[in-house]
C-alpha atoms as a printed R data frame, in Angstrom:
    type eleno elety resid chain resno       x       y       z
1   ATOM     1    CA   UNK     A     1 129.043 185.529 135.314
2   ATOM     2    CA   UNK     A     2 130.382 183.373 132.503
3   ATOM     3    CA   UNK     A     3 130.812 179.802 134.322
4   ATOM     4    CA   UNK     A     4 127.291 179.372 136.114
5   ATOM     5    CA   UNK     A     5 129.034 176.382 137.660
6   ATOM     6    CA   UNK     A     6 131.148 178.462 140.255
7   ATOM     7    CA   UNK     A     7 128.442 180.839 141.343
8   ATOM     8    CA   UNK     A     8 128.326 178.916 145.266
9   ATOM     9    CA   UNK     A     9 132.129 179.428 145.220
10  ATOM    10    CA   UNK     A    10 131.543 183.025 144.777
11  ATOM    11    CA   UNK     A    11 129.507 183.683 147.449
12  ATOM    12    CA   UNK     A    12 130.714 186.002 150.199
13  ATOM    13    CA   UNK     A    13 129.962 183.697 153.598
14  ATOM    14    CA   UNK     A    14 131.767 180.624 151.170
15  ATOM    15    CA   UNK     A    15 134.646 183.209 150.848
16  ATOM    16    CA   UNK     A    16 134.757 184.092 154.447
17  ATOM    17    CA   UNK     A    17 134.777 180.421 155.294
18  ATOM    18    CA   UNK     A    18 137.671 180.325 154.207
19  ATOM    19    CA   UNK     A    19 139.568 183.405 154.749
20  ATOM    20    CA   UNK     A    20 142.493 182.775 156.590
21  ATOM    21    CA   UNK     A    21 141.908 185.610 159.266
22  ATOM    22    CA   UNK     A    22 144.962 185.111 161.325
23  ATOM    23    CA   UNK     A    23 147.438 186.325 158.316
24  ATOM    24    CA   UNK     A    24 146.304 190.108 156.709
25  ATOM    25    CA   UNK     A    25 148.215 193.328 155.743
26  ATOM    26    CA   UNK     A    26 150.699 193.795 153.319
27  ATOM    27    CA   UNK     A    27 153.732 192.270 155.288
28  ATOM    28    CA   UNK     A    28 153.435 188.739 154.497
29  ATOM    29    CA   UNK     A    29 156.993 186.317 154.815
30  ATOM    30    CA   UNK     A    30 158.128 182.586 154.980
31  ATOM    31    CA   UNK     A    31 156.676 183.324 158.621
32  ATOM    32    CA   UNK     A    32 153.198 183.707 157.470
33  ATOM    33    CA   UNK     A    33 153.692 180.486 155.291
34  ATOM    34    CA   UNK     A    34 154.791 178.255 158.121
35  ATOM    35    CA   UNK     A    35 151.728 179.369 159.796
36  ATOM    36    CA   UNK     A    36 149.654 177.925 156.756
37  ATOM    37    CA   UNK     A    37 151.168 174.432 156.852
38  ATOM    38    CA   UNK     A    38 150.922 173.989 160.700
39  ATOM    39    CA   UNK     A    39 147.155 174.783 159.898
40  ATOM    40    CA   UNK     A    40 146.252 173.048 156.811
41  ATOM    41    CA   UNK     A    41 146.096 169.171 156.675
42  ATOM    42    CA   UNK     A    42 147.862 166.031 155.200
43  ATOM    43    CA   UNK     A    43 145.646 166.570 151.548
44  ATOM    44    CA   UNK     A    44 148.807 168.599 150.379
45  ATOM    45    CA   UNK     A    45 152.549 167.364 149.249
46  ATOM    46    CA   UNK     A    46 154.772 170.145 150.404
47  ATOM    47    CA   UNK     A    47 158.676 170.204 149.727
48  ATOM    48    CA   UNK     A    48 161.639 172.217 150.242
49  ATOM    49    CA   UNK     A    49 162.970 172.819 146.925
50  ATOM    50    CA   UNK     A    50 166.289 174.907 147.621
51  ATOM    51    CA   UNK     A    51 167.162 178.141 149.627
52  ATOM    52    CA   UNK     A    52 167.611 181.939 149.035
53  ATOM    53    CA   UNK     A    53 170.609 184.099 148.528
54  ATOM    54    CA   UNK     A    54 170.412 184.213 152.509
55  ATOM    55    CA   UNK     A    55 169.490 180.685 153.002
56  ATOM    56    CA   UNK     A    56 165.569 180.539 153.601
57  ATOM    57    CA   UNK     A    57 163.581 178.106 152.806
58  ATOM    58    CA   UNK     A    58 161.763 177.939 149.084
59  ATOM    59    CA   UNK     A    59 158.827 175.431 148.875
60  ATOM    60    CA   UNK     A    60 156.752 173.881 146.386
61  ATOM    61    CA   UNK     A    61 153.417 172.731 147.353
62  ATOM    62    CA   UNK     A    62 150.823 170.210 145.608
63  ATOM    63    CA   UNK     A    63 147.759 169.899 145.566
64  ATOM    64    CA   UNK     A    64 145.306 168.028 143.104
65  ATOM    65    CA   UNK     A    65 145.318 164.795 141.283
66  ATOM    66    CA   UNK     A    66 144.135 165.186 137.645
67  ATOM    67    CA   UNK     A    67 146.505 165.442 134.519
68  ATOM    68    CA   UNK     A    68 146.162 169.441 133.786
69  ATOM    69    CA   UNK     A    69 149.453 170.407 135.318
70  ATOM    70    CA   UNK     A    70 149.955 174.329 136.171
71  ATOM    71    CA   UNK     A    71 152.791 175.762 137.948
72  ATOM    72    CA   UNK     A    72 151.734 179.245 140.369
73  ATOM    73    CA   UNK     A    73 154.283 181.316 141.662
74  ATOM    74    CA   UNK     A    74 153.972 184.575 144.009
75  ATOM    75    CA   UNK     A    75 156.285 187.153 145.628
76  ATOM    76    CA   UNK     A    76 158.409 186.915 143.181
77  ATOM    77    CA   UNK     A    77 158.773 190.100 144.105
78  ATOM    78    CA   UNK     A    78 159.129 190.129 147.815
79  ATOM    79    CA   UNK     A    79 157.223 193.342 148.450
80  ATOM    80    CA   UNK     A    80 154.026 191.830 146.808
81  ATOM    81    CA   UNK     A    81 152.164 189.622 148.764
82  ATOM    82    CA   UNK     A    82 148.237 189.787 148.317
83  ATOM    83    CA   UNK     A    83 148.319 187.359 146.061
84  ATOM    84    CA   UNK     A    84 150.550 185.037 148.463
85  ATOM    85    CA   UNK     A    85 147.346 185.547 150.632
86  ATOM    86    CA   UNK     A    86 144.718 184.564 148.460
87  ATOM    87    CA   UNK     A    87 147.059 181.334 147.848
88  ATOM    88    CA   UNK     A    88 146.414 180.387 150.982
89  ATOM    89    CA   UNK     A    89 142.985 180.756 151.025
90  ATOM    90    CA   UNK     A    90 143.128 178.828 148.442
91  ATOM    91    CA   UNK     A    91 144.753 176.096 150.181
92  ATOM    92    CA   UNK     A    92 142.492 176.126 152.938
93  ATOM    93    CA   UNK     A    93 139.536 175.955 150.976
94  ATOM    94    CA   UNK     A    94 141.018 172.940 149.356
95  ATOM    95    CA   UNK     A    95 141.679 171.742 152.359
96  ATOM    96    CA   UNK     A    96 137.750 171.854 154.228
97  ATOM    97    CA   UNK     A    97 136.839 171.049 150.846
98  ATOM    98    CA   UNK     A    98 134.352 167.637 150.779
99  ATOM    99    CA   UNK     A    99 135.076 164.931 148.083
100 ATOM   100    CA   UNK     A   100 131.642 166.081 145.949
101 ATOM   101    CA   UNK     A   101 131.967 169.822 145.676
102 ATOM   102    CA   UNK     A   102 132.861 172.082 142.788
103 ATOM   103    CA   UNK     A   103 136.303 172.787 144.280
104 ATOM   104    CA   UNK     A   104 137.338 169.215 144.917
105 ATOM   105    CA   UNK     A   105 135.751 168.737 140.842
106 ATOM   106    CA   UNK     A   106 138.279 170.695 139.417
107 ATOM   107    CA   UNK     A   107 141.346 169.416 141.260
108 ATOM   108    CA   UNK     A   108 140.327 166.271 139.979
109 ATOM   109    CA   UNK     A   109 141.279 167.223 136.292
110 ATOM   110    CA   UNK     A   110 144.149 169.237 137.047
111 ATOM   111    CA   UNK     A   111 146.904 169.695 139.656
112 ATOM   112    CA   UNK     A   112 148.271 172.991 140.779
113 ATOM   113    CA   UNK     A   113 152.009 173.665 142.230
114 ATOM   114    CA   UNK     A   114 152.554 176.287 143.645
115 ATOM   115    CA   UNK     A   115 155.982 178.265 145.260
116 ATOM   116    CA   UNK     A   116 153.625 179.995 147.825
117 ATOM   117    CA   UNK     A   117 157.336 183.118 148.120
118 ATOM   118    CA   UNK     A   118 159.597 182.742 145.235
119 ATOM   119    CA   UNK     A   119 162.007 185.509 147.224
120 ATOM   120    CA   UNK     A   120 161.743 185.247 150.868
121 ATOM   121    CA   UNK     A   121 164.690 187.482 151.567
122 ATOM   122    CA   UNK     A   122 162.841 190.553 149.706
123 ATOM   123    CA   UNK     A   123 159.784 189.200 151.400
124 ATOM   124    CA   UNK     A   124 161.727 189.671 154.647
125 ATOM   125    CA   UNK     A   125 162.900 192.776 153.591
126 ATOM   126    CA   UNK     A   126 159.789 194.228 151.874
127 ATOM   127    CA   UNK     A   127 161.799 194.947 148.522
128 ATOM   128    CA   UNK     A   128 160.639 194.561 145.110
129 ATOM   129    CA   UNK     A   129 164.366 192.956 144.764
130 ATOM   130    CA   UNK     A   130 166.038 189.972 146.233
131 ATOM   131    CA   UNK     A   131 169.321 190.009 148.886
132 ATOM   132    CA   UNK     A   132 171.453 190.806 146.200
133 ATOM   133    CA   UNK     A   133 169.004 193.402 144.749
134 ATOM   134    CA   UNK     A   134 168.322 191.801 141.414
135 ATOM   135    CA   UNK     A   135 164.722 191.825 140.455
136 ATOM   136    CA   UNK     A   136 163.882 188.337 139.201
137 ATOM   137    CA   UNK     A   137 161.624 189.069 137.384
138 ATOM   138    CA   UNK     A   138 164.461 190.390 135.030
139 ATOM   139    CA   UNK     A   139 166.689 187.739 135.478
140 ATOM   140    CA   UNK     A   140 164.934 184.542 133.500
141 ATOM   141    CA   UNK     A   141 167.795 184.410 131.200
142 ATOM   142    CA   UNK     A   142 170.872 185.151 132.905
143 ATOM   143    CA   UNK     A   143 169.557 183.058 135.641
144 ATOM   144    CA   UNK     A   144 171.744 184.097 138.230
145 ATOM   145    CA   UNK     A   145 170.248 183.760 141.216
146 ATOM   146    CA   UNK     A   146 169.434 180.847 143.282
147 ATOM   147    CA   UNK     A   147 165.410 181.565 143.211
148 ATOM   148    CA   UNK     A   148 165.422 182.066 139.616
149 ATOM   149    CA   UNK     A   149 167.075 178.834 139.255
150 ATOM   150    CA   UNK     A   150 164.702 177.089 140.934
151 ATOM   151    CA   UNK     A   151 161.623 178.330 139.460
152 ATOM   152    CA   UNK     A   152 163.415 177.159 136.193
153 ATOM   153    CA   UNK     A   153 164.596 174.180 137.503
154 ATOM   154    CA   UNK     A   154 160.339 173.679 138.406
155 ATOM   155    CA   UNK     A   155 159.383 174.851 135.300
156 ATOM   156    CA   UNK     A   156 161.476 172.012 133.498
157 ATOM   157    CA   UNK     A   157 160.617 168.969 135.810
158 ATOM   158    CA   UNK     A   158 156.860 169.586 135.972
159 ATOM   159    CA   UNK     A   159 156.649 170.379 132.356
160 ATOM   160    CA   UNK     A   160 152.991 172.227 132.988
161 ATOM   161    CA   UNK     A   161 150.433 173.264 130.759
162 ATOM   162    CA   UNK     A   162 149.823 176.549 131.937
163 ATOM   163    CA   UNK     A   163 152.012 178.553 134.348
164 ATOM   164    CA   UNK     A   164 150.388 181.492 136.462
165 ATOM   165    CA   UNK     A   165 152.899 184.558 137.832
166 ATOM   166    CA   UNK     A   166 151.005 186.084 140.885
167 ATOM   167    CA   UNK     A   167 152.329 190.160 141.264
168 ATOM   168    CA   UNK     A   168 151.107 192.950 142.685
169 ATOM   169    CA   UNK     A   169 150.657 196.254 140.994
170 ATOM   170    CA   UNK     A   170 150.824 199.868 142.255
171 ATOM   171    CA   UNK     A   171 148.017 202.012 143.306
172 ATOM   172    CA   UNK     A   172 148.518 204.610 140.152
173 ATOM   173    CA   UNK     A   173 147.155 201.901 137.403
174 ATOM   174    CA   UNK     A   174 143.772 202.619 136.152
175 ATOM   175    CA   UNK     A   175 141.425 200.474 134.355
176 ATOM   176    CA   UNK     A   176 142.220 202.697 130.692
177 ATOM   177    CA   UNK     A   177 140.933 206.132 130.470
178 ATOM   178    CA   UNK     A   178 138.100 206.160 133.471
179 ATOM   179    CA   UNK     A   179 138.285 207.426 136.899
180 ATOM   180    CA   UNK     A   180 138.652 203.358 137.996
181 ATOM   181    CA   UNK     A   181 140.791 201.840 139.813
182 ATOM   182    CA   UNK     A   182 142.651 199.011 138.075
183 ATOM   183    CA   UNK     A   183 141.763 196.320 141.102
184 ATOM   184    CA   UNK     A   184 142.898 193.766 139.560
185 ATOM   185    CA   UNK     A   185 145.013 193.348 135.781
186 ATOM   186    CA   UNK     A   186 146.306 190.325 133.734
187 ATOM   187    CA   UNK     A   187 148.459 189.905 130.700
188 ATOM   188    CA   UNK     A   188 149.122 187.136 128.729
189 ATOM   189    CA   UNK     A   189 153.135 187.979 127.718
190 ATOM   190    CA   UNK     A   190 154.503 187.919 124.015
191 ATOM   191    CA   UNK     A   191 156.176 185.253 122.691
192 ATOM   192    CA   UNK     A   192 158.565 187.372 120.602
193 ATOM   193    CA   UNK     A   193 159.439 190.871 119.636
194 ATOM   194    CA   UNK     A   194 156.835 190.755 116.526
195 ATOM   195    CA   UNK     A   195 153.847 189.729 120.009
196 ATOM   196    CA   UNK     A   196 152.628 186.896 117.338
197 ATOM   197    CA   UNK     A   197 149.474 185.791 118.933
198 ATOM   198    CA   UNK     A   198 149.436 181.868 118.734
199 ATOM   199    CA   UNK     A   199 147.505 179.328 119.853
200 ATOM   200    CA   UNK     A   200 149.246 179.225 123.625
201 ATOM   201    CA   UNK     A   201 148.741 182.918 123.568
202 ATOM   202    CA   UNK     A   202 145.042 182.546 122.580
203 ATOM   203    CA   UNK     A   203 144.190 180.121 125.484
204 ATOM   204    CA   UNK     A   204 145.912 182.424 127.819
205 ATOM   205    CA   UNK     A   205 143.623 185.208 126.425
206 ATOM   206    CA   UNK     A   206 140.689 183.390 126.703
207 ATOM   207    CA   UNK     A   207 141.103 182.175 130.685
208 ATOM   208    CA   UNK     A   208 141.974 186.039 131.458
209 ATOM   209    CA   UNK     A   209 138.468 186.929 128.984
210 ATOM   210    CA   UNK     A   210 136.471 184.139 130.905
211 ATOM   211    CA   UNK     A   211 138.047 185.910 134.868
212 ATOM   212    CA   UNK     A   212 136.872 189.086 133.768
213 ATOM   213    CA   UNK     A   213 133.211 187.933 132.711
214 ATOM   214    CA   UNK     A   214 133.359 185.977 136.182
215 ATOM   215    CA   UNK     A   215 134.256 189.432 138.084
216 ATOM   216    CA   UNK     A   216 132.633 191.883 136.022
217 ATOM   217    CA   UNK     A   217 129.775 191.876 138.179
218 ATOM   218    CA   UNK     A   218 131.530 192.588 141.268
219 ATOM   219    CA   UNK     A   219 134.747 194.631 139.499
220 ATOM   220    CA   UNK     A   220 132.638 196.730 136.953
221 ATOM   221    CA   UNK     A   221 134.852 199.033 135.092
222 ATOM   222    CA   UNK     A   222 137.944 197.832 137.546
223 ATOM   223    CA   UNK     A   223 139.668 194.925 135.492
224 ATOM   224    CA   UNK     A   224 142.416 196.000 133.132
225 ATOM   225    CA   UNK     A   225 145.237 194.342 131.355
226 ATOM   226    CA   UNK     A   226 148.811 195.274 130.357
227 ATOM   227    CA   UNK     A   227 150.486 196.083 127.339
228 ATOM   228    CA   UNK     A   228 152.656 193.262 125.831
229 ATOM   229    CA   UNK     A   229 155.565 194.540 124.548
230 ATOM   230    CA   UNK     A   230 157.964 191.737 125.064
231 ATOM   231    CA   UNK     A   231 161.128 191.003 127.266
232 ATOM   232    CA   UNK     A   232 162.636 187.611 127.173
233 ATOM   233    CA   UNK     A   233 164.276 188.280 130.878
234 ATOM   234    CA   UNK     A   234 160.669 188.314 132.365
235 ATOM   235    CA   UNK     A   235 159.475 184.801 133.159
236 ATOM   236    CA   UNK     A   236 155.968 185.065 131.515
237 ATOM   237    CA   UNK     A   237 157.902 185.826 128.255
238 ATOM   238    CA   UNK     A   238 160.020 183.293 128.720
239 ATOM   239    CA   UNK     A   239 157.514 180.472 129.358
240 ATOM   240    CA   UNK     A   240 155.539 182.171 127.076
241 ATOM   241    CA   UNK     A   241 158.352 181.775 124.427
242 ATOM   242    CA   UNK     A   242 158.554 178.106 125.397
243 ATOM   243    CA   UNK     A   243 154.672 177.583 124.335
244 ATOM   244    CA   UNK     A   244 153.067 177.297 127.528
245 ATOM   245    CA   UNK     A   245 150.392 179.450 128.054
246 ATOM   246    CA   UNK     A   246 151.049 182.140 130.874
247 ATOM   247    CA   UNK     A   247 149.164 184.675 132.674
248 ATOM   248    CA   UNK     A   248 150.214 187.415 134.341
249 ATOM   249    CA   UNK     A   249 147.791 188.097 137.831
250 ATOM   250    CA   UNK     A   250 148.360 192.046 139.344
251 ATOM   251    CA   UNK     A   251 146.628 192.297 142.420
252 ATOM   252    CA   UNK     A   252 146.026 196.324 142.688
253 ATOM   253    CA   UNK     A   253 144.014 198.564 144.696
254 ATOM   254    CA   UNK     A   254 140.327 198.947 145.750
255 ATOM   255    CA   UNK     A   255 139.115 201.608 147.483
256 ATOM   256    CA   UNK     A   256 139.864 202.404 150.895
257 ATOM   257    CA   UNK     A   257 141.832 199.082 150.698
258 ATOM   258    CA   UNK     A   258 145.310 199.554 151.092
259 ATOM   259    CA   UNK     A   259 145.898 196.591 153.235
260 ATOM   260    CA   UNK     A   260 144.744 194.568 150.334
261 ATOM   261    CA   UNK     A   261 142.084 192.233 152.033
262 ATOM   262    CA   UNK     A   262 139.652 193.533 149.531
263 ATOM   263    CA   UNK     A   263 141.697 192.618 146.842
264 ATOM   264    CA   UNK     A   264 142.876 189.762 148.299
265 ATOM   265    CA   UNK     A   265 139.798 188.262 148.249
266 ATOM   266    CA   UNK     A   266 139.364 188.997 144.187
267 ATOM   267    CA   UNK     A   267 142.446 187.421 143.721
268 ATOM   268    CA   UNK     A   268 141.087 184.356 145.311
269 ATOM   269    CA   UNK     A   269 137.903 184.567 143.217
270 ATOM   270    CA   UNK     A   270 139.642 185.028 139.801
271 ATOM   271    CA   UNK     A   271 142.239 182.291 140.559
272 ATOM   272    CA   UNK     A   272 139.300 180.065 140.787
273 ATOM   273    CA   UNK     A   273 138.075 181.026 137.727
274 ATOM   274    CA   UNK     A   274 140.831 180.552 136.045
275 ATOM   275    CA   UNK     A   275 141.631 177.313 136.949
276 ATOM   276    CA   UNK     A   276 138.438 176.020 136.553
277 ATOM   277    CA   UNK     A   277 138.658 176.973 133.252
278 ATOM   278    CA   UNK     A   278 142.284 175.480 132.562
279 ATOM   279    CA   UNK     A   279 140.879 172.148 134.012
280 ATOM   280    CA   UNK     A   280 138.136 172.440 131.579
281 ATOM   281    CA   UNK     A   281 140.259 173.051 128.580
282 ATOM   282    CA   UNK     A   282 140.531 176.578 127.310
283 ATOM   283    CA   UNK     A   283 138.642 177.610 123.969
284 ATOM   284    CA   UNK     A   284 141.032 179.505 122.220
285 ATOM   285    CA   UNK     A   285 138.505 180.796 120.271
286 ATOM   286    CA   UNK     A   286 137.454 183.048 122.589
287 ATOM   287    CA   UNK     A   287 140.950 185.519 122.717
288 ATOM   288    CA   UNK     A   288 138.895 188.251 120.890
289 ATOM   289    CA   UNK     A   289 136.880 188.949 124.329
290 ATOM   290    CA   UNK     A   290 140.528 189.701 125.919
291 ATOM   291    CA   UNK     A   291 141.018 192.633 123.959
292 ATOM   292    CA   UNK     A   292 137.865 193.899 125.041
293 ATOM   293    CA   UNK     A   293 139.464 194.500 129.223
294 ATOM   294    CA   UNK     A   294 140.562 198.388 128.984
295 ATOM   295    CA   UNK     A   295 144.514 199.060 129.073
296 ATOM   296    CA   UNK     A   296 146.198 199.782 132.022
297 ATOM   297    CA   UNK     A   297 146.784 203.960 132.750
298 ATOM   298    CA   UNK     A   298 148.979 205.511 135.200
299 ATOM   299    CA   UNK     A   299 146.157 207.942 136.054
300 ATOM   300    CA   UNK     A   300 145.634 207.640 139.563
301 ATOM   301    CA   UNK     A   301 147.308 209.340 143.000
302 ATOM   302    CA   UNK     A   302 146.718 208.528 146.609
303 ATOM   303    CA   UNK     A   303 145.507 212.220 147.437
304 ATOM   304    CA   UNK     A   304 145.228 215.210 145.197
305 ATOM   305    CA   UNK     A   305 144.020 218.508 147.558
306 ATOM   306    CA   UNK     A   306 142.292 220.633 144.935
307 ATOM   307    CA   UNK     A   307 141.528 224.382 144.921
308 ATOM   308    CA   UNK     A   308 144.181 225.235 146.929
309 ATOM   309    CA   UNK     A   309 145.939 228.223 147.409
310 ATOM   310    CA   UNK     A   310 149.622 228.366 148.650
311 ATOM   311    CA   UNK     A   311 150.963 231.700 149.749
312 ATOM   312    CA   UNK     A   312 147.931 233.509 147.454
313 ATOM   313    CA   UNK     A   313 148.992 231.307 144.463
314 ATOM   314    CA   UNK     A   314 146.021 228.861 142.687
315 ATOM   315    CA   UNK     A   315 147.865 225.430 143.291
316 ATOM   316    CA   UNK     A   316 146.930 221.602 143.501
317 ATOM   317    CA   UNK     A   317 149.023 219.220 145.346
318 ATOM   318    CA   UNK     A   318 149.232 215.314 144.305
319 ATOM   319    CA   UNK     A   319 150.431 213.060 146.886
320 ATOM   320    CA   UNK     A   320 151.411 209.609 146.656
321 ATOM   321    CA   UNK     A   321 152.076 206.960 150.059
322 ATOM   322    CA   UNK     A   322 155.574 205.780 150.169
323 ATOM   323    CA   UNK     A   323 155.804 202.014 152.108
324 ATOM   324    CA   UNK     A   324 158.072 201.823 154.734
325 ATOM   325    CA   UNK     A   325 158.072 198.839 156.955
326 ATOM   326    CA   UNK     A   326 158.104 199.956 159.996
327 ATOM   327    CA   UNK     A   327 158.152 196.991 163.455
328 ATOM   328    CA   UNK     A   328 157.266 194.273 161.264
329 ATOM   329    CA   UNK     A   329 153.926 196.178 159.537
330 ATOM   330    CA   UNK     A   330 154.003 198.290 156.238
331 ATOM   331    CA   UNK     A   331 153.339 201.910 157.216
332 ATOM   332    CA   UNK     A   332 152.130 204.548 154.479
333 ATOM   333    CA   UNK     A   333 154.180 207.588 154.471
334 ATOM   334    CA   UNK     A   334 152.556 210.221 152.110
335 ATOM   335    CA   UNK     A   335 155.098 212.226 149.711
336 ATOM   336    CA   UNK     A   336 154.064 214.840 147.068
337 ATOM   337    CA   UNK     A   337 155.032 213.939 144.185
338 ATOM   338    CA   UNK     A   338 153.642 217.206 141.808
339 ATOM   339    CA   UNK     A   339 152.811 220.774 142.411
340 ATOM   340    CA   UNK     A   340 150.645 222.776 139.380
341 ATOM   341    CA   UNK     A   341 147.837 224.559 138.929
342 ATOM   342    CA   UNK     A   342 146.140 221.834 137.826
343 ATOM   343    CA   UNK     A   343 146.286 217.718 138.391
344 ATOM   344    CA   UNK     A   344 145.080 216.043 135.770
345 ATOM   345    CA   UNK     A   345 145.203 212.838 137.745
346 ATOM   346    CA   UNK     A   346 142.448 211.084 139.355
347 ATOM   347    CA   UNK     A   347 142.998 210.663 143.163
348 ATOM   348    CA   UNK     A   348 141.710 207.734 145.392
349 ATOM   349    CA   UNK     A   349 141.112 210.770 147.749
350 ATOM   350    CA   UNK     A   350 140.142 214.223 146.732
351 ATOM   351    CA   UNK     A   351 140.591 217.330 149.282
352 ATOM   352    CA   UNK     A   352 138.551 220.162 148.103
353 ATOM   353    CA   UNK     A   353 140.436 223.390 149.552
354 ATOM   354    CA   UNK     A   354 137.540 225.884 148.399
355 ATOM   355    CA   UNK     A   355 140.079 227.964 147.290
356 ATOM   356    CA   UNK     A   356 141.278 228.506 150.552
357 ATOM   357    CA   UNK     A   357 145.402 228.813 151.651
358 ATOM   358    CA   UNK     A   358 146.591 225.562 152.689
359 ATOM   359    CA   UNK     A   359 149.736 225.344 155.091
360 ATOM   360    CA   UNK     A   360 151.264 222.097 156.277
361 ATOM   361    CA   UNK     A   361 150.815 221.488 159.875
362 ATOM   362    CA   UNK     A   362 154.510 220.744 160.746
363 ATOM   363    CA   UNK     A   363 155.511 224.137 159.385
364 ATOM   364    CA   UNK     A   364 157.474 222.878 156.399
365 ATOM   365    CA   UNK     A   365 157.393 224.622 152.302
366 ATOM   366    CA   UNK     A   366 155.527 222.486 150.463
367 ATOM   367    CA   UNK     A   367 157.641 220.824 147.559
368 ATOM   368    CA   UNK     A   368 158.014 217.872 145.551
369 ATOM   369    CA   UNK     A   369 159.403 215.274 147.577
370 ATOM   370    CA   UNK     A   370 157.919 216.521 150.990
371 ATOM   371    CA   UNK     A   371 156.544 214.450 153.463
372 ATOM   372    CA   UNK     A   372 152.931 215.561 154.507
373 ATOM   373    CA   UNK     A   373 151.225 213.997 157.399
374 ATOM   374    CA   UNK     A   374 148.959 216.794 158.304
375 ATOM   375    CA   UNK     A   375 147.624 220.027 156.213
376 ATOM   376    CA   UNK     A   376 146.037 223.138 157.563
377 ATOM   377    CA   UNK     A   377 143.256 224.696 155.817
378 ATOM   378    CA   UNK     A   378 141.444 227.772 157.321
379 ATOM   379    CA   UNK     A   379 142.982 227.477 160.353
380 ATOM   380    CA   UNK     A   380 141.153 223.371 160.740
381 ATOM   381    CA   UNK     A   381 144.099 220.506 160.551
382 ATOM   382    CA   UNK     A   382 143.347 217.956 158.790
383 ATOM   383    CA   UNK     A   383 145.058 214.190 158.263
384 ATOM   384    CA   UNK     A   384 146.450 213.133 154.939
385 ATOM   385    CA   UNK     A   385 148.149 209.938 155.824
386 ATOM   386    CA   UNK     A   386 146.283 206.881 155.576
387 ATOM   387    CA   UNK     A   387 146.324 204.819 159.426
């Protein structure tokens, strides 16, 4: 790894320390956060800022003492919470966290606020959207909701140095053109429509260079990064367009992980990284090495059965899970999505038919579109959706 200095923080039983066990999954709300601050202790300012479109609560939360100041926010998409969950690991680790180790170091150059979920009616909801379905992500101009107010409204008091948007990403992204899983992705937004790459941008490159040398070890060939093409309505752009350096975090998928505790814990890792590295002042020097992290590719499905045959025709079958919340958890409902002789995607699960006919257990034609719980091949059923 790149900074020696963090290796204890890396460890797995410092990590599980400090894993907050009692919140996991996908479904993660203001619930989950009040939970966190009867738990944590009196080292942290925390203050209601303003309300949502349905009036819940919208905190900020402080934590650190040194001049650095950097400005997190997560679920600003409501559906996207792993990150929210690595936040409060991180909190809690700051939190146990004695006067003389690394952690406690770092906070002592910089300090981090953080508005733990930006949109707690879509985190309510599980939407991507808020209550009145505009994505705020898309709305940093117009500003014309109440939680994209505030987050400017933050963003101009605190004045920070760097600002970090916490997102997750979908389980199609690979890490470029390999059979990886993009587990986790960053992007350091344009400025402007020509992407001029100045200074603000460079030390935004080089953090996200310096994460990926941190994780490489554990995340070989499963860190990517996003193309910049630039939108002023996003916030990174915006900030970004305001020179302060920004970095986009995408928590995505590991195997077998769809809850995201994998991830989750990755996220917790490379927000370490990174703001060890802010506190330590960023060498912009180093933006080259960001161009080295593969491109995102939307290679990927959830399940591809290959080989098949479907009523004596050669056919493959891609499948991707739809989430559903479902009594308060997110439940997995898998959908095909394409029907050819060939997939050319990769699949986090492969189903080798042996050129057998497949039927679907519930009767049904398969089509795009059609829910698939169970398939039948040679007369064995077998389980597609993920439990």
């Amino acid at each position: 790894m790149k900074n020696k200095r963090l290796e204890n923080l890396f460890v797995e039983d410092y990590y599980l320390s400090v894993k907050i066990e009692e919140i996991s999954g996908r479904y993660i709300t203001n619930k989950d956060l009040e939970l966190v601050q009867q738990k944590l202790g009196d080292k942290f300012r925390i203050d209601k800022i303003g309300n949502s479109v349905k009036g819940e609560s919208i905190s900020l939360i402080r934590l650190g003492s040194g001049k650095i100041k950097i400005l997190a926010w997560s679920q600003m998409h409501g559906n996207e919470g792993t990150t929210t969950k690595a936040v409060f690991d991180l909190l809690n680790a700051y939190d146990l966290a004695d006067d003389n180790t690394q952690l406690s170091e770092i906070f002592q150059k910089c300090t981090l606020y953080i508005i733990p979920v930006l949109s707690p009616d879509g985190a309510r909801a599980y939407t991507r959207v808020n209550a009145n379905q505009v994505d705020l992500n898309r709305d940093m101009q117009d500003l014309s909701q109440p939680e994209s107010k505030l987050l400017m409204e933050q963003y101009k008091k605190i004045q920070p140095d760097f600002c970090l948007n916490l997102h997750d990403q979908r389980t199609i992204f690979s890490a470029g053109e390999k059979p990886e899983p993009a587990t986790l992705s960053f992007l350091t937004p344009s400025m402007d429509k020509a992407r001029t790459i100045d200074v603000y941008r460079k030390k935004s490159m080089a953090v996200i260079a310096g994460i990926a040398q941190d994780l490489s070890a554990e995340l070989p060939g499963r860190i990517g990064r996003y193309g910049d093409a630039f939108n002023i309505n996003c916030a990174g752009d915006t900030f970004q367009n305001l020179s302060t350096p920004t970095i986009l975090f995408e928590a995505g998928h590991h195997p077998g992980d769809y809850e995201r505790e994998v991830t989750r814990k990755f996220i917790f890792k490379a927000l370490i990284s990174c703001i060890y590295q802010i506190s330590n002042d960023p060498d912009a020097g180093l933006y080259q090495e960001y161009f080295k992290i593969p491109e995102n590719r939307k290679l990927f499905n959830d399940v591809v059965i290959r080989n098949a045959k479907i009523k004596g025709e050669d056919s493959e079958v891609a499948i991707q899970f739809k989430e559903i919340l479902k009594k308060g958890r997110v439940d997995f409902i898998p959908e095909i999505v394409e029907m050819n002789k060939k997939i050319s995607n990769f699949a986090h699960r492969e189903i080798d038919a042996e050129g057998k006919e497949i039927q679907l257990a519930n009767s049904s034609e398969f089509g795009e579109n059609v829910i698939v719980d169970k398939i039948i091949i040679n007369n064995t059923e077998l389980r597609v959706k993920y439990e």
